[in-house]
N, C-alpha and C positions, 0 to 999 in steps of 0.2 A: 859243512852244510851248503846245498845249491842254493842259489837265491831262490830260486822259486819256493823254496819250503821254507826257508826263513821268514817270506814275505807271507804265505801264507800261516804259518805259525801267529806272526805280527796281527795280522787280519783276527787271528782268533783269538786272542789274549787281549787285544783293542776295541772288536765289535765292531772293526773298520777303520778305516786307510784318515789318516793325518789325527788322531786319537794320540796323545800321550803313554807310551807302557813302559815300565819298567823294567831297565836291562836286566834286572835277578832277574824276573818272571818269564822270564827264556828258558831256566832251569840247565843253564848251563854253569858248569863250575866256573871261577874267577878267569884263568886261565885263557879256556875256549871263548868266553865271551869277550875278554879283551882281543883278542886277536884275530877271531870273526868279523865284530865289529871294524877293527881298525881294518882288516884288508877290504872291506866295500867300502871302507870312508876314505880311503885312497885312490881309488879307480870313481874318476868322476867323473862314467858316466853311467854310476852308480850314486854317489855318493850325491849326486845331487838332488836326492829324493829322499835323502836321509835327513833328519835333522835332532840333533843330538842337543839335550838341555841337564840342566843340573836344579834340582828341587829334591825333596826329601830323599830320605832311600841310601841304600849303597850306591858307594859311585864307583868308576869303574873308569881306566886310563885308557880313553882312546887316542891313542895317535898322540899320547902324551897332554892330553886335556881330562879332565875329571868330569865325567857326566853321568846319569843316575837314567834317565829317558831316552828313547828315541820315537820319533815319528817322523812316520815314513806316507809322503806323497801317494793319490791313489794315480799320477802318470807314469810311477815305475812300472806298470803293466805294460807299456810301450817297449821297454828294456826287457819283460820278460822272455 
């Protein structure tokens, strides 16, 4: 998935930009979303817009950390 429609996907599932959502609520299988996630939490100058937490939820191995959220900055539109 490009970033541009990740980040709008995010945008829609959030109601807007540094909002808490829920990696399931991506409706990506386990799989895709481990490995999506982790390759923009690699590239930092991406990844610095991302900000990855663990609270209720499935959690999901980014980059070999266990997190359940992400929120995502609204100056990744600079990057888009």
């Amino acid at each position: 998935m490009l970033l541009t429609d990740l980040v709008a996907k995010y945008v829609e599932l959030g109601g807007g930009y540094g909002r808490p959502v829920a990696l399931a609520a991506f409706g990506f299988d386990r799989r895709e979303t481990e490995r999506l996630f982790s390759l923009y939490d690699e590239d930092y100058n991406i990844s610095r817009y991302f900000h990855f937490s663990r609270g209720e939820g499935e959690a999901y191995a980014i980059n070999g950390f266990d997190h359940t959220h992400v929120a995502i900055d609204a100056a990744i539109a600079s990057a888009l």
